[in-house]
LUMLO-584394 format. One record per residue (C-alpha): residue in one letter; x, y, z; residue number from 1. Coordinates in nm, 3 decimals, always signed. Last residue first. Layout:
N
SITE  type       xx       yy       zz  seq
SITE     a        X        Y        Z  NUM
...
***
This chain:
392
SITE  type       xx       yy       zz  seq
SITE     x   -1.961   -5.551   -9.074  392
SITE     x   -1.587   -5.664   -9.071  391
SITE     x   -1.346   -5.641   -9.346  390
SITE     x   -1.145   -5.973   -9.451  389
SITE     x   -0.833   -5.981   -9.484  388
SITE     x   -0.623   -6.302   -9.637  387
SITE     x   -0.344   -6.567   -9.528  386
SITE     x   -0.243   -6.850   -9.725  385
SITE     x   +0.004   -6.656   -9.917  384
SITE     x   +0.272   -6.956  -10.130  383
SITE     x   -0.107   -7.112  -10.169  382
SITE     x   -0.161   -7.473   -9.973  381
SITE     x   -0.332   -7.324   -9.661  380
SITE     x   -0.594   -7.149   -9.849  379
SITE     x   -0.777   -6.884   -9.682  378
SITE     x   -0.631   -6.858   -9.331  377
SITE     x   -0.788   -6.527   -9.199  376
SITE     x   -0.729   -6.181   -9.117  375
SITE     x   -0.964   -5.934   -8.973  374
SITE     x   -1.079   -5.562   -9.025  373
SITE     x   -1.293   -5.343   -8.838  372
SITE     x   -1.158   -5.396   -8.526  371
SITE     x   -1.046   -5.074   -8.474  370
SITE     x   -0.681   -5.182   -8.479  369
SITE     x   -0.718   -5.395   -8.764  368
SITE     x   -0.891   -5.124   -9.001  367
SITE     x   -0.592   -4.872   -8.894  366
SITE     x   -0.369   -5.111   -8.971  365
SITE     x   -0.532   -5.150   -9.298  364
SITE     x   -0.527   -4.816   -9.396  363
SITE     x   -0.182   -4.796   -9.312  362
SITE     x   -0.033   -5.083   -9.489  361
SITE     x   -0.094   -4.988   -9.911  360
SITE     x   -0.222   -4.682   -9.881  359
SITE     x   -0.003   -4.561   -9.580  358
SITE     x   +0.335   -4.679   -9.743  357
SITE     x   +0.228   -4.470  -10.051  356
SITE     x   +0.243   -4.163   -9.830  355
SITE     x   +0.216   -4.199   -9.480  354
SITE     x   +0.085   -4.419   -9.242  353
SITE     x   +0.373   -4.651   -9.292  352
SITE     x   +0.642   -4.380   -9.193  351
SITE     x   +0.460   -4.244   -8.848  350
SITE     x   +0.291   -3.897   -8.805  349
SITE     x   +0.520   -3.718   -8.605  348
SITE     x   +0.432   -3.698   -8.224  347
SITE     x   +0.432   -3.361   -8.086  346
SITE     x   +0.222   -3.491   -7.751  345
SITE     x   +0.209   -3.839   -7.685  344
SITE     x   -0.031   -4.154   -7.874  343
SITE     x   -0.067   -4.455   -7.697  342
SITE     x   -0.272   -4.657   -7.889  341
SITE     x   -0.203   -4.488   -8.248  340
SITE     x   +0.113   -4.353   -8.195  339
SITE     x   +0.291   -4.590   -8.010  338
SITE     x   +0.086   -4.854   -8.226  337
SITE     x   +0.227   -4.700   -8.527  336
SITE     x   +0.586   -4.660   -8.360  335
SITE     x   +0.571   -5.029   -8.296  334
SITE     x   +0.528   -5.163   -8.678  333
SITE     x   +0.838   -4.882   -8.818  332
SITE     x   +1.060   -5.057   -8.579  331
SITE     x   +0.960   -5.386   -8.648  330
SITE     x   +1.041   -5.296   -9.018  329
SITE     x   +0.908   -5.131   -9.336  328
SITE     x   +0.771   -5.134   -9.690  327
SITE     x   +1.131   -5.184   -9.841  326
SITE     x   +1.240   -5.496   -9.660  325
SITE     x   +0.844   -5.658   -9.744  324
SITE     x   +0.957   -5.644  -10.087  323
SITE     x   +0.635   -5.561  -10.271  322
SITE     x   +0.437   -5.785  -10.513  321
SITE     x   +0.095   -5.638  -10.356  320
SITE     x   +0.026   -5.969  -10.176  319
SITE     x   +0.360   -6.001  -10.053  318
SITE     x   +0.345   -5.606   -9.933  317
SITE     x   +0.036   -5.738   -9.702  316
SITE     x   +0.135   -6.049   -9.586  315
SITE     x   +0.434   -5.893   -9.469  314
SITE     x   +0.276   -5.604   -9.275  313
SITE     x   +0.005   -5.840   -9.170  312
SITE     x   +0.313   -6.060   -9.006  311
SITE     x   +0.475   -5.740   -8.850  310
SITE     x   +0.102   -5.666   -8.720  309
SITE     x   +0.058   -5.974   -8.548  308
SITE     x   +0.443   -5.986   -8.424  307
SITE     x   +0.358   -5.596   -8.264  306
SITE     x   +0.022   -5.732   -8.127  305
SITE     x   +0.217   -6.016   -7.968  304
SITE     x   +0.460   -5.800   -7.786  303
SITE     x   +0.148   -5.578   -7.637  302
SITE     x   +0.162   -5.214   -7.582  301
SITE     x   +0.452   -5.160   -7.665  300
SITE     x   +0.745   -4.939   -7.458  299
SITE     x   +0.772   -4.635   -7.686  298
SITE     x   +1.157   -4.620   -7.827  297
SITE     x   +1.339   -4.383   -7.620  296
SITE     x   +1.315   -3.995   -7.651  295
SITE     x   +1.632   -3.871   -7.737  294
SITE     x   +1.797   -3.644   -7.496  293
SITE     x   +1.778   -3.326   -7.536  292
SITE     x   +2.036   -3.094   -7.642  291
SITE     x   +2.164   -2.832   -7.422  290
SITE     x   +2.114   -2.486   -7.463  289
SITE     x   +1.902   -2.425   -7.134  288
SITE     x   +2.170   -2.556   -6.947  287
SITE     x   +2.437   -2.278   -7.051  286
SITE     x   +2.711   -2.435   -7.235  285
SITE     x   +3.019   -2.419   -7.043  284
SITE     x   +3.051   -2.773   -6.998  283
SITE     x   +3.066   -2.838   -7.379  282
SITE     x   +3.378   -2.576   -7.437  281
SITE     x   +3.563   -2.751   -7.142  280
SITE     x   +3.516   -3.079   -7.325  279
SITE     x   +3.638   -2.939   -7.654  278
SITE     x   +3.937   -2.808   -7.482  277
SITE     x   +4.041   -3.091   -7.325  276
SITE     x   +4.058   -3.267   -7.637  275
SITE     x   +4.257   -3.012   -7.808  274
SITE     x   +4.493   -2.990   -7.512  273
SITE     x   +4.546   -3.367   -7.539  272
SITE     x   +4.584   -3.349   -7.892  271
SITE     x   +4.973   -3.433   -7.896  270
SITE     x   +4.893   -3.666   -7.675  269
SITE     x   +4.651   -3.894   -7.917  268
SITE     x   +4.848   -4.100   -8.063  267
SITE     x   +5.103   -4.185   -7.780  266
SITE     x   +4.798   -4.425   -7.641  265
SITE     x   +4.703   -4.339   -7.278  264
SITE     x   +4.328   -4.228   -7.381  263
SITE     x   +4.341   -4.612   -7.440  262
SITE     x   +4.242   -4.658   -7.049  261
SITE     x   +4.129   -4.306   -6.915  260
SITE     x   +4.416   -4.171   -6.736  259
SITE     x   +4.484   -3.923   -6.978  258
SITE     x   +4.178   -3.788   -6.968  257
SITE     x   +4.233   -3.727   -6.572  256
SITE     x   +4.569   -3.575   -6.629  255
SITE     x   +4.418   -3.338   -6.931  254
SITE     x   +4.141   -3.207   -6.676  253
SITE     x   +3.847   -3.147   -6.892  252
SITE     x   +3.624   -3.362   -6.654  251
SITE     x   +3.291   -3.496   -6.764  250
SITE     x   +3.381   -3.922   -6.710  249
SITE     x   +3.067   -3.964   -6.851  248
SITE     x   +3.155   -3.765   -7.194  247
SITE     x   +3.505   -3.860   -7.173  246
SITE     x   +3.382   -4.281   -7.167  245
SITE     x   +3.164   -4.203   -7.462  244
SITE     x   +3.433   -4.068   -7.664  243
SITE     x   +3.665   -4.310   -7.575  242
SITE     x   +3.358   -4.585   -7.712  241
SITE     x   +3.326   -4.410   -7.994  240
SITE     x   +3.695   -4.473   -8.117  239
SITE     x   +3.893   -4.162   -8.175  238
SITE     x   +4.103   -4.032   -8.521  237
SITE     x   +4.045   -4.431   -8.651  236
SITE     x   +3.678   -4.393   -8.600  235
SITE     x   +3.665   -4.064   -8.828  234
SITE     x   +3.825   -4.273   -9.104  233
SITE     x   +4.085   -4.063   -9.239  232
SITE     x   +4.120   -3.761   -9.498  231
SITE     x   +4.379   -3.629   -9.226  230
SITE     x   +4.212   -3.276   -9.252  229
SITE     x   +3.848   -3.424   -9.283  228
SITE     x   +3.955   -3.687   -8.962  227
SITE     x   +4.063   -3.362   -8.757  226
SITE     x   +3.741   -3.183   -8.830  225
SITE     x   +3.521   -3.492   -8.766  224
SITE     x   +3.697   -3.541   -8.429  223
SITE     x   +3.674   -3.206   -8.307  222
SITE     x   +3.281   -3.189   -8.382  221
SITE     x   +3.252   -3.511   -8.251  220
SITE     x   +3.417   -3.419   -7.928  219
SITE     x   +3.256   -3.110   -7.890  218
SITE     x   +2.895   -3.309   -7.981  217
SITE     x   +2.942   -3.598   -7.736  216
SITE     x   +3.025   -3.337   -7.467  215
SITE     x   +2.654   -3.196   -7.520  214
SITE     x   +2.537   -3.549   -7.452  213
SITE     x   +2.726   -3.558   -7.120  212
SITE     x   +2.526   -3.260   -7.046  211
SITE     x   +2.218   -3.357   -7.160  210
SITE     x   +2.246   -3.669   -6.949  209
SITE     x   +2.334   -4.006   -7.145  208
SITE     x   +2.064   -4.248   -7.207  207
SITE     x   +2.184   -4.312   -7.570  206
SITE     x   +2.537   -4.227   -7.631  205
SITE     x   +2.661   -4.570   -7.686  204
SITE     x   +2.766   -4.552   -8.020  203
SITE     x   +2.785   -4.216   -8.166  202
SITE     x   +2.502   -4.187   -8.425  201
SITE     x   +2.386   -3.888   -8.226  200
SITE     x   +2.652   -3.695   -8.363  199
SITE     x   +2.559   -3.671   -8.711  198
SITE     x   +2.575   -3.314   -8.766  197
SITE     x   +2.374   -3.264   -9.049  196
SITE     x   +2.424   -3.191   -9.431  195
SITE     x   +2.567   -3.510   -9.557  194
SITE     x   +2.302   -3.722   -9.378  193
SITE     x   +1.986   -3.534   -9.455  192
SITE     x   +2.145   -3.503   -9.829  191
SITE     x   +2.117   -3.910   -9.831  190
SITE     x   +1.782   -3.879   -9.641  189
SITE     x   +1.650   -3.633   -9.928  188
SITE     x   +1.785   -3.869  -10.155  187
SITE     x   +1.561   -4.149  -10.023  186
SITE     x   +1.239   -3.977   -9.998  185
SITE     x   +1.243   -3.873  -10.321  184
SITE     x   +1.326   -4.234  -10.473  183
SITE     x   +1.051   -4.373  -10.262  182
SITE     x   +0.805   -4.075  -10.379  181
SITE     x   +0.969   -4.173  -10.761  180
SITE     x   +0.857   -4.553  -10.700  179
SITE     x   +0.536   -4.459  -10.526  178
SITE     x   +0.424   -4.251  -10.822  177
SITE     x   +0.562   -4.533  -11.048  176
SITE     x   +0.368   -4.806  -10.888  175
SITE     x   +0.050   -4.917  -11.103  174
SITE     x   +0.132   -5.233  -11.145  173
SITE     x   +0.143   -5.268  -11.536  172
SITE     x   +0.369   -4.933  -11.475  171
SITE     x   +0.620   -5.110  -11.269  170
SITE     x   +0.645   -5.406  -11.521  169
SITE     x   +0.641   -5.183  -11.822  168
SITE     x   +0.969   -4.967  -11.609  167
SITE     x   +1.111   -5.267  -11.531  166
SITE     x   +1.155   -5.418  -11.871  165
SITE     x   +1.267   -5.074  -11.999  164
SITE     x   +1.496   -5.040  -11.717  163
SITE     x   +1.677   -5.392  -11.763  162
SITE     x   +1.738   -5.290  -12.099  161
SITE     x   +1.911   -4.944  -12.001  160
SITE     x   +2.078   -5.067  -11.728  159
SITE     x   +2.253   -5.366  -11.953  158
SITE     x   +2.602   -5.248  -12.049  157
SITE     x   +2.585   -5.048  -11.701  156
SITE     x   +2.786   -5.270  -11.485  155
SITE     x   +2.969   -5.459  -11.715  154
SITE     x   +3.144   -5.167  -11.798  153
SITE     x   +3.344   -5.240  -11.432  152
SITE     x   +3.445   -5.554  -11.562  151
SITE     x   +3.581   -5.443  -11.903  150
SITE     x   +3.785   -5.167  -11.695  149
SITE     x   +3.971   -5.458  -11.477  148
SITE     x   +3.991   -5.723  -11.793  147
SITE     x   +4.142   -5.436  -12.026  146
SITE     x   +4.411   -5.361  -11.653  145
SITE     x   +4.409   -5.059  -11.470  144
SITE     x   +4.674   -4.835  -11.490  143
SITE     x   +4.662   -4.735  -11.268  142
SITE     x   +4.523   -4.881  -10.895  141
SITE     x   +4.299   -4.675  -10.738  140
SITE     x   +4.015   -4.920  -10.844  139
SITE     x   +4.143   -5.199  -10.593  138
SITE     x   +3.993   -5.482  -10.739  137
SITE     x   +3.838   -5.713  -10.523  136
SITE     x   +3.498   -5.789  -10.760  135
SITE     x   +3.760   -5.853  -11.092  134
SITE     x   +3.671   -6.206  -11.124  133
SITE     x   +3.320   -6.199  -11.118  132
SITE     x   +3.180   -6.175  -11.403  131
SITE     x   +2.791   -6.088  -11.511  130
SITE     x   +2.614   -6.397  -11.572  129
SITE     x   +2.309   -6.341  -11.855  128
SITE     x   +1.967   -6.445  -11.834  127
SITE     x   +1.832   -6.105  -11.937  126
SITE     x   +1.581   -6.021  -11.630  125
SITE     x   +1.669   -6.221  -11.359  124
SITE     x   +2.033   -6.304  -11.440  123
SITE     x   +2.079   -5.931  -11.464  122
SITE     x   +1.866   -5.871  -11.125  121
SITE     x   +2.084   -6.132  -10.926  120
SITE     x   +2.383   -5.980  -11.080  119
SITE     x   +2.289   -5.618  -10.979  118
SITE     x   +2.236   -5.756  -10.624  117
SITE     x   +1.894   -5.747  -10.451  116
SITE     x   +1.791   -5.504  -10.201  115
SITE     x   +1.497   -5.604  -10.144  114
SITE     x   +1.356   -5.906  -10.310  113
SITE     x   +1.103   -5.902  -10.653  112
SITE     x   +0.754   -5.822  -10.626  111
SITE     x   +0.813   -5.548  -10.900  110
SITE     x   +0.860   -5.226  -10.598  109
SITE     x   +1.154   -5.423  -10.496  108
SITE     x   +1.309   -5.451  -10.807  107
SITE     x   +1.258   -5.112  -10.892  106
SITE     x   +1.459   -5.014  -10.562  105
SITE     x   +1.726   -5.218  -10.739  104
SITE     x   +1.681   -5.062  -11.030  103
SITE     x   +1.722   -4.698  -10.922  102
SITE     x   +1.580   -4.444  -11.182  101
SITE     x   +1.691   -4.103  -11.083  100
SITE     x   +1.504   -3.819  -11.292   99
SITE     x   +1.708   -3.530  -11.144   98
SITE     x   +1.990   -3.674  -10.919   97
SITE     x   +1.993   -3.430  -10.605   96
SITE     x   +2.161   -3.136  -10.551   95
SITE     x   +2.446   -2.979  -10.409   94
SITE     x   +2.658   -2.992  -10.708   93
SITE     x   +2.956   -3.187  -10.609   92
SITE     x   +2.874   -3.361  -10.259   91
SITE     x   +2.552   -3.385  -10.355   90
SITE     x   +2.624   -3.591  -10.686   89
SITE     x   +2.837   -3.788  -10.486   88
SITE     x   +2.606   -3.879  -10.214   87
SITE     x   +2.351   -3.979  -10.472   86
SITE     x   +2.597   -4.207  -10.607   85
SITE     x   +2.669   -4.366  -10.271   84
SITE     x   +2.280   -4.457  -10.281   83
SITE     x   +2.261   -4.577  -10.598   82
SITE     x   +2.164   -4.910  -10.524   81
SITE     x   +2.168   -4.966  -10.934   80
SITE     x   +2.173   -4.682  -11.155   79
SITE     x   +1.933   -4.540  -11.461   78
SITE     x   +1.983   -4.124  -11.523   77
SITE     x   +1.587   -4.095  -11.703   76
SITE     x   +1.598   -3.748  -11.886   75
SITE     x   +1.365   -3.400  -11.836   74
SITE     x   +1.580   -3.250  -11.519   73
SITE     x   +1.906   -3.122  -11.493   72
SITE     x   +2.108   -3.292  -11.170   71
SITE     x   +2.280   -3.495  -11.431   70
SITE     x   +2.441   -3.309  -11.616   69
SITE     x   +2.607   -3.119  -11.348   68
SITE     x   +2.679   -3.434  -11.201   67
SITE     x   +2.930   -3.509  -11.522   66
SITE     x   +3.066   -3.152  -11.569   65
SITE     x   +3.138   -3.164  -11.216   64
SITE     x   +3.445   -3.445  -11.264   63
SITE     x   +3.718   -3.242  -11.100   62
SITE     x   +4.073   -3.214  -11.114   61
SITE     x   +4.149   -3.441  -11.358   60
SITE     x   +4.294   -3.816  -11.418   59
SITE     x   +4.202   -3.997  -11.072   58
SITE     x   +3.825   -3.918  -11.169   57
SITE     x   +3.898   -4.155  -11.456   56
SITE     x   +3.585   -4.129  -11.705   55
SITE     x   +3.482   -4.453  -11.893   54
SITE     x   +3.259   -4.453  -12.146   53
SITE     x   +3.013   -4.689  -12.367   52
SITE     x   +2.780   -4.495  -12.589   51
SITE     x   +2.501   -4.715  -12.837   50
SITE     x   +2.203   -4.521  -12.627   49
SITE     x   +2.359   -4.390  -12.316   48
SITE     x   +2.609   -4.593  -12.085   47
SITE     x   +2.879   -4.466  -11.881   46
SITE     x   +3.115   -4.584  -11.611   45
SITE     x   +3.303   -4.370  -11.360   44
SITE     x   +3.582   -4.441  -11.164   43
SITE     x   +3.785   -4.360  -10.892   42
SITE     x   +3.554   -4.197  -10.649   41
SITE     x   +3.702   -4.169  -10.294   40
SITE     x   +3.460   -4.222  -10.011   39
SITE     x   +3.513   -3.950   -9.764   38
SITE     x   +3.723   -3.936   -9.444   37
SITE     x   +3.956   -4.219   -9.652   36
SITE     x   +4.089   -4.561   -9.565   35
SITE     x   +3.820   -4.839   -9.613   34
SITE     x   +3.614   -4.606   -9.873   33
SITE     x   +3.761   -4.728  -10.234   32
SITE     x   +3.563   -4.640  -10.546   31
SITE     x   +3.347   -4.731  -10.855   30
SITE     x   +3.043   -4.593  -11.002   29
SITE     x   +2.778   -4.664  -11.224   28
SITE     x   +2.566   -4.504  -11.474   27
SITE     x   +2.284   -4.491  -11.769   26
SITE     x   +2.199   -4.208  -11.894   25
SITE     x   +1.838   -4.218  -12.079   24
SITE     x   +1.651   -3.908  -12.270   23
SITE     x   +2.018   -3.791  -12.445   22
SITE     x   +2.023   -3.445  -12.519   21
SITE     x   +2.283   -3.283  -12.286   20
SITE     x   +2.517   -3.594  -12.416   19
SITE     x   +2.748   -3.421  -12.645   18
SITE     x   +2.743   -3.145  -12.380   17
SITE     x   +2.856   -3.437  -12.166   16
SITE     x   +3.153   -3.603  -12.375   15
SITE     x   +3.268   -3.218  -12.461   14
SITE     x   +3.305   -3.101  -12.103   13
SITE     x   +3.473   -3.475  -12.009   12
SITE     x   +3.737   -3.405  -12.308   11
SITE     x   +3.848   -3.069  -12.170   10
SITE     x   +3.837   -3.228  -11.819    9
SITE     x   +4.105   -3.526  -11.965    8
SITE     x   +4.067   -3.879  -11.905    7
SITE     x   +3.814   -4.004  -12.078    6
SITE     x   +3.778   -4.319  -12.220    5
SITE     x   +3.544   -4.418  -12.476    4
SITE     x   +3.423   -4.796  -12.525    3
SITE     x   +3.459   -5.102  -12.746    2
SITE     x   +3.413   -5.423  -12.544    1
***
């Protein structure tokens, strides 16, 4: 497989101005996460119009020139499950991919499954078998080997064919508003996630006081700081669990943390004053600046009216060749009837009754709820037996 490689900035300047033109970029990424504070990229693999390249982040200082292209708007940039993608091209420019194409959100949107692998879509689509033999490659390795870097083109070599046939199919059905409101909505959670402190993700936090909740965010605050200086895993600086167990225990006393079982381990007494410090910080936070606690999940109204509505929310995306994965979940199902039968002050208006979720499931929710609407076995030998009916 004949390709470019790039390895140099000066070279990676002139590969994208070469490229500022070009109506569809095709990408993919690779890179190792099990170690690091931060996903590390390690390689990047190109595809637009007869171009195959492959840029070595590990080479040069900084691959900007590359996300800087593609945060400007008026071309397609085609990627599969592009999620960590987006995260990079935040993480370098601050923005979001202009004109981002994701094909395995296109899948979904096709009456294909959600999320599907990129091999499961090639083999779909083009009837090829993409390799396998490379998929435990450790992509921080150099030099990589011809079978390594031939592998990893693999991954783009048919983005732009797959998008065309996607893109008619999409289009035939109508979707591509919802598929770029999707692809919005999305991003904006990936940038959500990079710029907020994500504190409340701490296991076991819910229920806790606001006080012990405002020890949660000290601690994370010190943890996240030391993992970004040690580029570690912010679970291997403290385990949620400790963090938890400080937060109920509420003392800043360094003997008492200390006696807290695994608080004992020689790792962390050199930040014993650290820790106690954070906690002290937390417990000097005047009450009205505490956070509140999270409100818990509305108690439903009726079990079997959240299955009933989980299997209409299926029906329905089946029907309308959507992934049922992508529409929504049980989750999403009990916070409309939380908000529709039981509705509290400052609620936000739920996912599926907004948007092009709430033209395709709200409406008919809605309809169900009322009354107004029914379903029925139609035809108990089609793949969807089940149909709705409206109600005079």
């Amino acid at each position: 497989m004949e390709y470019e490689s790039i390895s140099a900035i000066g070279d990676l300047r002139q590969f994208c101005d070469e490229l500022a033109d070009a109506p569809i970029i095709a990408f993919d990424t690779e890179f190792v996460s099990e170690d690091r504070y931060r996903p590390q990229l390690c390689l990047i693999q190109v595809a637009a119009g007869d171009r195959l390249a492959i840029i070595d982040p590990l080479a040069m200082h900084t691959t900007a020139p590359f996300w800087d292209l593609l945060v400007q708007p008026g071309r397609t940039v085609i990627a599969h499950a592009a999620r960590e993608e987006c995260r990079f091209c935040f993480q370098f420019t601050n923005q979001p991919i202009a004109g981002l194409f994701d094909t395995q959100l296109a899948a979904g949107f096709s009456g294909m499954e959600f999320p599907i692998s990129l091999g499961n879509l090639v083999s779909r689509l083009t009837g090829k078998t993409l390799a396998k033999g490379e998929s435990r490659t450790n992509w921080r390795h150099r030099p990589l080997s011809r079978d390594q870097l031939n592998y990893a083109l693999q991954d783009v070599t048919d983005l732009q064919a797959m998008y065309q046939m996607q893109r008619e199919a999409i289009e035939k059905l109508d979707r591509m508003v919802w598929l770029e409101e999707e692809t919005e909505i999305r991003q904006r959670k990936v940038i959500q996630q990079e710029t907020s402190e994500n504190w409340r993700r701490v296991s076991g936090c819910a229920g806790m006081t606001p006080r012990q909740l405002e020890i949660i965010r000290h601690l994370w605050r010190w943890r996240d700081q030391r993992a970004a200086t040690l580029d570690r895993p912010v679970r291997r600086v403290m385990r949620d669990d400790l963090m938890v167990e400080l937060a109920k225990r509420g003392s800043a006393d360094i003997k008492k943390i200390r006696n807290i079982r695994g608080m004992d381990w020689r790792g962390y007494s050199a930040h014993y004053e650290d820790i106690s410090a954070a906690i002290r910080e937390a417990l000097q936070v005047p009450d009205d600046q505490l956070p509140r606690r999270t409100r818990k999940s509305r108690s439903v109204i009726s079990p079997m009216l959240s299955q009933f509505l989980s299997t209409s929310m299926a029906c329905i995306s089946r029907q309308n060749k959507l992934a049922p994965s992508i529409v929504g979940n049980a989750d999403d199902v009990k916070e409309v009837l939380g908000y529709e039968l039981d509705p509290k002050e400052g609620d936000q208006v739920p996912a599926l009754l907004t948007g092009w979720r709430g033209e395709i499931v709200g409406k008919t929710f809605r309809k169900l709820l009322s009354g107004d609407a029914a379903i029925r076995v139609a035809n108990v030998r089609k793949e969807q037996p089940l149909e709705f009916v409206e109600l005079d």
